[in-house]
C-alpha positions in Angstrom: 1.0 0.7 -30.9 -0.1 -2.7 -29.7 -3.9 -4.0 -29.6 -4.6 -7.2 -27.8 -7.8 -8.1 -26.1 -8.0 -10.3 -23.0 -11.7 -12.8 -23.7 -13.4 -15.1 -21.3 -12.6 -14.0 -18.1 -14.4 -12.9 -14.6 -14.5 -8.9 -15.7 -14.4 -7.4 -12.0 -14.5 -3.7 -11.3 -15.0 -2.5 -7.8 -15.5 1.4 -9.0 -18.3 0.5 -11.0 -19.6 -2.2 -9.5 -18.9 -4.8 -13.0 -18.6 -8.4 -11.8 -19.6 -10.3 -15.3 -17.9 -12.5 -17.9 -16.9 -10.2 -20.4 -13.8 -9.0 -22.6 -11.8 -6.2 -22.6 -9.5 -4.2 -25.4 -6.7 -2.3 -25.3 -5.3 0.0 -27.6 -1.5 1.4 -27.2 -2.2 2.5 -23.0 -5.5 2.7 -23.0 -8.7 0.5 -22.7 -11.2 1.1 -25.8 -14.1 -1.2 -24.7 -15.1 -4.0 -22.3 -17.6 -6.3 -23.2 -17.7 -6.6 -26.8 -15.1 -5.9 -29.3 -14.9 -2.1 -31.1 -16.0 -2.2 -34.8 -12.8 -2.7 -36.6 -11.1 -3.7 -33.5 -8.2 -6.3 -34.6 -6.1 -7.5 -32.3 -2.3 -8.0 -32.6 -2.3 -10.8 -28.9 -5.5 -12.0 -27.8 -5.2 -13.1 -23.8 -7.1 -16.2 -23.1 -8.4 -15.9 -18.8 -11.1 -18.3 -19.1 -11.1 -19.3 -15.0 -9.2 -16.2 -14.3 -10.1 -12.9 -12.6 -9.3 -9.7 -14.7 -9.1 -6.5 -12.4 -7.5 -3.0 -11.9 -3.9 -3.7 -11.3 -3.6 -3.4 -7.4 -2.4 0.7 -6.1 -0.7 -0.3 -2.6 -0.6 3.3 -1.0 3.5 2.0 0.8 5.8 0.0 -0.3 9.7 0.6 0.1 11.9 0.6 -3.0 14.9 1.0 -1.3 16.4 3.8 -3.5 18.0 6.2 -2.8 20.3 4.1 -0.8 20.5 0.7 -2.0 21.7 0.7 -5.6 19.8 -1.1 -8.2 16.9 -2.6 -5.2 14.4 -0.2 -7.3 14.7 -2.2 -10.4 14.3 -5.9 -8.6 11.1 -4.2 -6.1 9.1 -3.1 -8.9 9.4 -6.8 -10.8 8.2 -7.7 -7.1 5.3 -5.9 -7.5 4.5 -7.0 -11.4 5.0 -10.2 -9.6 2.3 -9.5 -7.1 0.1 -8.0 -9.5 0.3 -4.2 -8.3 0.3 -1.5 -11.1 1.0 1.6 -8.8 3.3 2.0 -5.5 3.3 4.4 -3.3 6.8 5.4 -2.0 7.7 6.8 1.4 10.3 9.4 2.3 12.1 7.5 4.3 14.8 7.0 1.8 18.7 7.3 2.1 18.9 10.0 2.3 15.3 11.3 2.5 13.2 12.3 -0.1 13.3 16.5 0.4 15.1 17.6 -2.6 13.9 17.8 -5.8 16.9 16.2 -7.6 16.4 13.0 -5.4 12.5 12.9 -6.5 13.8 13.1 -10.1 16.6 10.6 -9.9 13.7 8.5 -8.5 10.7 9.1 -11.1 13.8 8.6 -13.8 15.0 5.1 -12.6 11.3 4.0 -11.9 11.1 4.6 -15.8 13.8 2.8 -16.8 12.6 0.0 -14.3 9.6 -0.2 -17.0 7.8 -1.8 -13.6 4.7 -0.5 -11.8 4.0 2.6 -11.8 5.4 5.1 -8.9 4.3 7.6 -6.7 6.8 9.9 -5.0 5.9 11.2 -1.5 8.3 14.2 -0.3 9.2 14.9 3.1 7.4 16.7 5.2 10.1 17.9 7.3 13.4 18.6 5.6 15.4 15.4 7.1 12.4 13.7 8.3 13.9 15.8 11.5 10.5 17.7 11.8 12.3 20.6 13.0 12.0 22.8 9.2 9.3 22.6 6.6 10.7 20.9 3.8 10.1 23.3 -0.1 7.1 21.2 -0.4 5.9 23.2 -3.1 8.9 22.6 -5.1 8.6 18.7 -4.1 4.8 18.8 -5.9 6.0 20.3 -8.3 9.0 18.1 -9.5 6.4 15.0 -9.1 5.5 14.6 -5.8 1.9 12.9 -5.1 1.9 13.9 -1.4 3.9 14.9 1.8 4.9 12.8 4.6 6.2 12.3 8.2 7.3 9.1 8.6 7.7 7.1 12.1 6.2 9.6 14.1 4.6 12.9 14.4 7.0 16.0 14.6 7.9 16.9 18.2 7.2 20.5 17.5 3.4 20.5 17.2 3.7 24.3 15.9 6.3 22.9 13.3 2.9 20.3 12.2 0.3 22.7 12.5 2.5 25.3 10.2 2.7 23.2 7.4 -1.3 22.1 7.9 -1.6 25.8 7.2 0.9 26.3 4.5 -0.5 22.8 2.7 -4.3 24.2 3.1 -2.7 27.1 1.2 -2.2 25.0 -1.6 -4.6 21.9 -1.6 -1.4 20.2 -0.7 -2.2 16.4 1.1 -0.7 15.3 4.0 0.4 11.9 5.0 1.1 11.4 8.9 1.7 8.2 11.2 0.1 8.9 14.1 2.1 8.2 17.0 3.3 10.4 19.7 7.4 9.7 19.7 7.8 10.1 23.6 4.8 7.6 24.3 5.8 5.2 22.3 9.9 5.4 23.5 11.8 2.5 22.4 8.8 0.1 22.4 9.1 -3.2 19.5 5.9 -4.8 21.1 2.3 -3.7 21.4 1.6 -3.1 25.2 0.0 -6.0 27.1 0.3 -9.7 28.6 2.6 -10.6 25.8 5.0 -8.0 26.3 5.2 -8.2 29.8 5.6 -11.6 29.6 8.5 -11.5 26.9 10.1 -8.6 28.5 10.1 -6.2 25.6 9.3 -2.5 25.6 6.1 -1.8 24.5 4.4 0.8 22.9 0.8 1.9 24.1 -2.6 2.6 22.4 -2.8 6.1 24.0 0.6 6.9 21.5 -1.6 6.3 18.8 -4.9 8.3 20.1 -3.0 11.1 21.4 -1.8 11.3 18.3 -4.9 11.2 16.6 -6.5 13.9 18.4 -3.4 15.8 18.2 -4.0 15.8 14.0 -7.7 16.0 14.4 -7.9 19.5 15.9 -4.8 21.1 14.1 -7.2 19.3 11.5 -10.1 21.7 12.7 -7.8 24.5 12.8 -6.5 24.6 9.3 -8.9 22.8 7.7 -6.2 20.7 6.1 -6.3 17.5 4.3 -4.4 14.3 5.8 -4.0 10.3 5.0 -3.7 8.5 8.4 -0.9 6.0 7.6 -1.1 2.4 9.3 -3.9 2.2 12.0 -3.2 -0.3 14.3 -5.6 -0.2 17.7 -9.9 -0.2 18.3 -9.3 2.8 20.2 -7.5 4.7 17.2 -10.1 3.0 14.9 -13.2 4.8 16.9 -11.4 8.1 16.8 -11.5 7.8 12.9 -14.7 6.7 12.7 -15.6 10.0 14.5 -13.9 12.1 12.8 -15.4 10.9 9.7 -18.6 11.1 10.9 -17.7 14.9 11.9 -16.5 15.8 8.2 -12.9 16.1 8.6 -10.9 15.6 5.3 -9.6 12.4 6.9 -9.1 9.0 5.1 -6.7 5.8 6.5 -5.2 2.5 5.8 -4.5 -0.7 7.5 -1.2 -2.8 6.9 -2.1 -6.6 5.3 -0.3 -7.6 8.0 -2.3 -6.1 11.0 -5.8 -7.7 8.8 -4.5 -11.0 9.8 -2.0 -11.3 12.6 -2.1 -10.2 16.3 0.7 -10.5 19.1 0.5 -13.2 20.2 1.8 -14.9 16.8 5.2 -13.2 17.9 6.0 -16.8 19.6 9.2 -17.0 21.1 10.5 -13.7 19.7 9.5 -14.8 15.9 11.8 -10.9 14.3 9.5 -11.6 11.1 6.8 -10.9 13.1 8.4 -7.4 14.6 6.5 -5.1 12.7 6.1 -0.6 12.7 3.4 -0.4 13.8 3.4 -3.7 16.4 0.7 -6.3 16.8 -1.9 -5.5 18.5 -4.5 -7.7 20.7 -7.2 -10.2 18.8 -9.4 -7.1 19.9 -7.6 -4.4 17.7 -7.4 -7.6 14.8 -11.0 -7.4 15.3 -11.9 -3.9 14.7 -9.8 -3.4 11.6 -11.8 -6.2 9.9 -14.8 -4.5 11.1 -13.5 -0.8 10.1 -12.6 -2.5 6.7 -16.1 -3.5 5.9 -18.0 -0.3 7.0 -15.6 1.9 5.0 -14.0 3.1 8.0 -10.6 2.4 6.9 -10.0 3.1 2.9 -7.0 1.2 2.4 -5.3 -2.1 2.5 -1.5 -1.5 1.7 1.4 -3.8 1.8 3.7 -1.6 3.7 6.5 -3.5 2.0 9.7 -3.6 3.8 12.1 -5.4 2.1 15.2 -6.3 5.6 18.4 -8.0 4.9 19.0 -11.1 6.4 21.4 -10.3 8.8 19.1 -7.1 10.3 16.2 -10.2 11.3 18.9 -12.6 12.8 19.2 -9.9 16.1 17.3 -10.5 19.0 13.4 -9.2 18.8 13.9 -6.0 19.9 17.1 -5.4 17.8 16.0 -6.6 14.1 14.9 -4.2 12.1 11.0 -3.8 12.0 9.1 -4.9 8.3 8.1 -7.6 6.2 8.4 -8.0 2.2 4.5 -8.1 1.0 3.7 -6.8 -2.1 4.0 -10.5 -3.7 1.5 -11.5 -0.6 -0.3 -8.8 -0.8 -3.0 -10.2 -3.1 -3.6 -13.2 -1.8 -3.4 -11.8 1.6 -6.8 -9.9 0.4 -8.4 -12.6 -0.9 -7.8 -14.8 2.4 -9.4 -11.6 4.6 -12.2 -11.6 1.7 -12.7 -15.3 2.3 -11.9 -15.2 6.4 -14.9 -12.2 6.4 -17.0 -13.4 4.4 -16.5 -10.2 1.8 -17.9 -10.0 -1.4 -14.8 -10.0 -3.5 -15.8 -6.6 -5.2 -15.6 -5.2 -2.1 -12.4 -6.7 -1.3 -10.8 -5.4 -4.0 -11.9 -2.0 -3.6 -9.7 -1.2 -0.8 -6.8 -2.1 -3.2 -7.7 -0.6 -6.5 -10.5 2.6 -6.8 -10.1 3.6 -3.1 -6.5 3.7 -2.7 -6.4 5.8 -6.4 -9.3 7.9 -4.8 -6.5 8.9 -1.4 -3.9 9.2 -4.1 -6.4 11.3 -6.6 -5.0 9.7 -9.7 -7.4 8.1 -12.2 -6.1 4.7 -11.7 -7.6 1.8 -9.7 -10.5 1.1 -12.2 -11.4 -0.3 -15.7 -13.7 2.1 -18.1 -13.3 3.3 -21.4 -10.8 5.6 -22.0 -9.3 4.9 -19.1 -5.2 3.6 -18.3 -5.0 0.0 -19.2 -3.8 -1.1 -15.6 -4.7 -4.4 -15.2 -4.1 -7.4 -13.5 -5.4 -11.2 -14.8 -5.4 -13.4 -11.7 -6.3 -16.8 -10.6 -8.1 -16.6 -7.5 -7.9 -20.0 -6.8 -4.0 -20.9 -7.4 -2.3 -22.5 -4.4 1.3 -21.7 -3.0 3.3 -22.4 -0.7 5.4 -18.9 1.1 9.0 -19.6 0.3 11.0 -16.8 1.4 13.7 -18.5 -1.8 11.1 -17.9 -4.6 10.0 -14.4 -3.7 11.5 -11.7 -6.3 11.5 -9.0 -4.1 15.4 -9.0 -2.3 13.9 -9.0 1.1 12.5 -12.4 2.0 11.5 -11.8 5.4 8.0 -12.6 5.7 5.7 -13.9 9.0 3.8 -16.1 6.5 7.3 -18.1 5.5 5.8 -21.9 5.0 1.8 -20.9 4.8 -0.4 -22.0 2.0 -2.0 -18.9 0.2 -4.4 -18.6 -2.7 -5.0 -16.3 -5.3 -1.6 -15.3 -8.0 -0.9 -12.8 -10.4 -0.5 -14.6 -13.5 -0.4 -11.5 -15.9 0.2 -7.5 -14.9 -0.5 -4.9 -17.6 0.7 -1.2 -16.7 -0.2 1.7 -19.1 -0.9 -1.5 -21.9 2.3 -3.1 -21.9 2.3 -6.5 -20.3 5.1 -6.4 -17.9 4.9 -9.2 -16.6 3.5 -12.7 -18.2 2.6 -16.4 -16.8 -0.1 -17.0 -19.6 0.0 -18.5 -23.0 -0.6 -15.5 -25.4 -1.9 -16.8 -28.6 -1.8 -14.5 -32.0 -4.9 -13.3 -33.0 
């Protein structure tokens, strides 16, 4: 088993609150101290960060690997997220076809392995088909490797159907992930209702699909007492629900999209498709009070909700493309520009990318302690780039920041103690 020790950089661990010069050293997967070196300790690599960050590799709680359905898009996604300095991904059900079968989840959890990339996190389906007409064997689905179980796009039409499997996952400390929106609110809408959309002529989809939705979960909440992950908050008004709920002692947590941290509608322009985004852009307002629900703890979770479109599906018009944006390569930097925008002590930043998003997911990830996985990511927080949709790894290069100057870049991600991927010098001990 390799030993190497990474000396002289920024040590910085939002779980614990570490923010010092310091080293750390790893043996085979795991970390064996930070700080100083172990007696005996003798390292096979020794990492030089001097200037650099070192942190818990990033846990984005959704990003899209494209498999099942696109063959082989799994292997180049997770070199996208090495790339963007994120140990652990989260991956949605919305696959082709969906993930509600066991064999799928272990097709999946096999050719993530051989992908030696970050590492992944299943979600099953909810519903079986994503229909949510059925509960989907989501026993079965934990079982076989499933982290959690989720209804993507919208909530199921069949409330009973939702507040079934509430009960059923209560049974079983099962967690629930759910987007709220209310399908027949939100109909065909691509843009967030307002001035904008008017003006453009799009279809829009309300605020009131997202609270309706919200207090839709929040008392099936109070009837079964189970446990859900709010997935991509996008409005004030749905914000304030959360905040309330929270403060009423629901088993509640939510995250924002990096996306919806920075942009609003208005950057839409003329019909811009790499800014039409699930959920839409909201007002400056909404911007706003996700910055605000960030700080205060409100939201948990910054995730990249990487969508990786082919070219051809962001040449339609606006309201035909197909919604998403590759991020997990922008994901990082996008953090340190909200940290920087906000005035956010960087520890804090990073929490709502490392410990909290391991805290929804319940793994013991996200953090760097003793004993604990050697996930890690060395960073340079001050590296400027340019947003070339050519030099991004991932295969999707539709991105709304295409031509903006970024800082902060991975330049060395460690998962489980192997360095998987590797911008530095490594000098032999």
């Amino acid at each position: 088993m390799t030993r190497f020790a990474i000396v002289n950089g920024r040590v910085v661990d939002p779980a614990s609150g570490l923010d010092e010069r310091a080293g750390i050293f790893v043996d085979g997967s795991r970390i064996v101290a930070i700080g100083r070196a172990p007696e005996g300790f003798a390292a096979d690599r020794t990492i030089e960060a001097k200037g650099l960050v070192v942190a818990p590799g990033l846990v984005d709680l959704c990003a899209r690997m494209r498999e099942p359905g696109a063959e082989g898009a799994l292997k180049v996604e997770m070199r996208a997220a090495l790339a963007g300095g994120v140990t652990g991904v989260v991956c949605p059900p919305d696959t082709d076809p969906p993930l509600d079968e066991p064999g799928l989840v272990r097709m999946l959890r096999q050719r993530s392995r051989e992908s030696q990339g970050a590492r992944l996190y299943p979600l099953g389906a909810l519903t079986a088909q994503l229909k949510g007409e059925a509960v989907a064997e989501i026993e079965t689905l934990h079982d076989t490797g499933c982290v959690a179980f989720m209804q993507t796009g919208a909530l199921p039409p069949n409330f009973s159907v939702l507040l079934q499997v509430m009960r059923y996952a209560k049974t079983f400390e099962l967690p629930l992930w759910l987007r709220p929106l209310e399908a027949s609110l939100a109909g065909s809408g691509v843009a967030a209702s307002g001035p904008l959309a008017g003006r453009l002529g799009l279809p829009s989809v309300p605020v009131v699909a997202e609270t309706v939705a919200l207090h839709t979960i929040f008392e099936l909440q109070r009837a079964s007492g189970a446990r859900v992950h709010l997935c991509r908050l996008s409005s004030a008004a749905g914000i304030d629900l959360v905040r309330a709920a929270k403060r009423e002692g629901l088993p509640v947590t939510a995250d924002v999209g990096v996306h919806h941290v920075h942009l609003i509608d208005l950057d839409i322009g003329f019909f811009d498709a790499n800014f039409r985004l699930d959920p839409p852009l909201r007002s400056q307002r909404d911007r706003d009070a996700i910055v605000a629900a960030l700080a205060d703890g409100t939201l948990d979770a910054i995730c990249s909700d990487h969508t990786p479109v082919g070219a051809d599906d962001k040449l339609l018009p606006f309201g035909e493309a197909e919604p998403g944006a590759t991020a997990l390569e922008t994901l990082l930097p996008l953090v340190l520009k909200w940290a920087h925008d906000a005035k956010v002590p960087l520890l804090q930043a990073l929490r709502r990318v490392t410990s909290d998003p391991a805290r929804v997911l319940g793994e013991d990830t996200g953090r760097l302690q003793v004993g604990g996985k050697a996930d890690i990511v060395i960073f340079d927080p001050q590296a400027a780039w340019t947003v070339q949709p050519a030099t991004l790894v991932s295969s999707g290069k539709n991105t709304p920041f295409t031509g903006y100057e970024l800082e902060g870049r991975a330049r060395c991600t460690i998962v489980g103690g192997d360095v998987r991927f590797d911008k530095l010098a490594l000098a032999t001990a």
